[in-house]
C-alpha positions in Angstrom: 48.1 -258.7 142.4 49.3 -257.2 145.6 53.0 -255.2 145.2 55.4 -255.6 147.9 57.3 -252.3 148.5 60.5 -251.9 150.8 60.5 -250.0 153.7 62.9 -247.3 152.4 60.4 -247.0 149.5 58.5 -243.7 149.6 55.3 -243.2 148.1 55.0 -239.5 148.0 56.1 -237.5 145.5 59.9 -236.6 144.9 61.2 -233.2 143.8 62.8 -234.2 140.6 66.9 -234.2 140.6 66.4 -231.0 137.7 64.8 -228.9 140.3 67.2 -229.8 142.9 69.6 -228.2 141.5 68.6 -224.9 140.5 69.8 -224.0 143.9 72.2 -224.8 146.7 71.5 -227.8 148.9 73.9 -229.0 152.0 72.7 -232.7 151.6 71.4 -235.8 149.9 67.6 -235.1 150.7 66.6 -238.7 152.4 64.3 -239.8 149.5 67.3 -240.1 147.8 69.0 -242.3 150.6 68.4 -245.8 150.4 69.1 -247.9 153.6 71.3 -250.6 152.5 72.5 -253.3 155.3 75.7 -253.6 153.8 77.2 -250.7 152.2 80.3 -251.8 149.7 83.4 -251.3 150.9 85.5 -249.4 148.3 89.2 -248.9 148.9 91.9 -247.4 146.2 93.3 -251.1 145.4 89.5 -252.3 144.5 88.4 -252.0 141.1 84.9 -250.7 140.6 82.9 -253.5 139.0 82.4 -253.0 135.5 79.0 -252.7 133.7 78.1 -255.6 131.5 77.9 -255.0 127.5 75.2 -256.7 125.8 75.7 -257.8 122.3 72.9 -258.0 119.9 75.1 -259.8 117.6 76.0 -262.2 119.9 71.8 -262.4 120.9 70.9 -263.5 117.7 73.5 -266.0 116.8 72.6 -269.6 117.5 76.1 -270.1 119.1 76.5 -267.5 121.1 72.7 -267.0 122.0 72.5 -269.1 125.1 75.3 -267.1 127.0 74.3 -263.7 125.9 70.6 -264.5 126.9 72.2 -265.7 130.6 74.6 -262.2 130.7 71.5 -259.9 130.2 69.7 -262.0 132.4 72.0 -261.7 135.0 72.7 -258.3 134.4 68.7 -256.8 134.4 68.8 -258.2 137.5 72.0 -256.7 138.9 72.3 -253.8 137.2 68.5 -252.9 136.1 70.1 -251.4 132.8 73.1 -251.8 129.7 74.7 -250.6 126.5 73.8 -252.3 124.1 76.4 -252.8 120.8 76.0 -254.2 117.3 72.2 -253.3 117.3 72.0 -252.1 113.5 70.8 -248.5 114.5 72.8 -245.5 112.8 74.7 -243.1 115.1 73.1 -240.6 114.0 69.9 -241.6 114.9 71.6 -242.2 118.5 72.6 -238.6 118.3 69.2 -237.3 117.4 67.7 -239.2 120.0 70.1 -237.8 122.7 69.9 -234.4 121.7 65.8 -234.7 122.0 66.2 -236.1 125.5 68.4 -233.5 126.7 66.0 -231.0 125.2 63.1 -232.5 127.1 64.7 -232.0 130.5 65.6 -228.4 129.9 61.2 -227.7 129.9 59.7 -226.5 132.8 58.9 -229.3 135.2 55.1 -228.7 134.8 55.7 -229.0 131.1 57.7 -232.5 131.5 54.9 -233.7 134.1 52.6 -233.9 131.0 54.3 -236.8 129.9 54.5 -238.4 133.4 54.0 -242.3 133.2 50.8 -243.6 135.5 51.8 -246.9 137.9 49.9 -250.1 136.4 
């Protein structure tokens, strides 16, 4: 199957954000620009939209199911990612898992690229 990229999509390889800002840089390098048509228009009076909470409660009641099923939907789409609440795992599990993340992205970038996910 043939994958259709955008024309602000670039193939090559992109300094990571970590390494970016070990030192000084005076702009947004253009990778990291997206073209977009129609920028928002954000003023003081306008609320920022708010990021949809998924409930897994609400997911795996018969009820609710139906809605909460159409909100993620909806949100994957919009948003590409959520919190998710009521989803039986412990805090401190949470915690641990933060706490390994953060120690990931303080290795060297060679180090971290050993774990780099191929494209299917």
């Amino acid at each position: 199957m043939a994958s259709t990229q955008s024309s602000s999509f670039r193939a090559a390889p992109i300094q990571s954000v970590q390494e970016l800002i070990k030192e000084p840089i005076p702009a947004v390098p253009q990778p990291f620009i997206l073209d977009d048509p129609q920028p928002p228009i954000l003023s003081a009076s306008t609320p920022l939209p708010l990021l949809p909470t998924i409930d897994m409660k609400h997911l795996i009641m018969s009820e609710t199911a139906g809605s909460e099923l159409e909100k993620l939907h909806s949100t994957c789409k919009e948003w590409g990612f959520f919190p998710l609440v009521n989803h039986g795992v412990r805090s401190s599990l949470v915690e641990k898992l933060k706490s390994e993340i953060e120690e990931f992205y303080k290795l060297p970038l060679e180090e971290r690229m050993k774990y780099k996910m191929m494209p299917r």
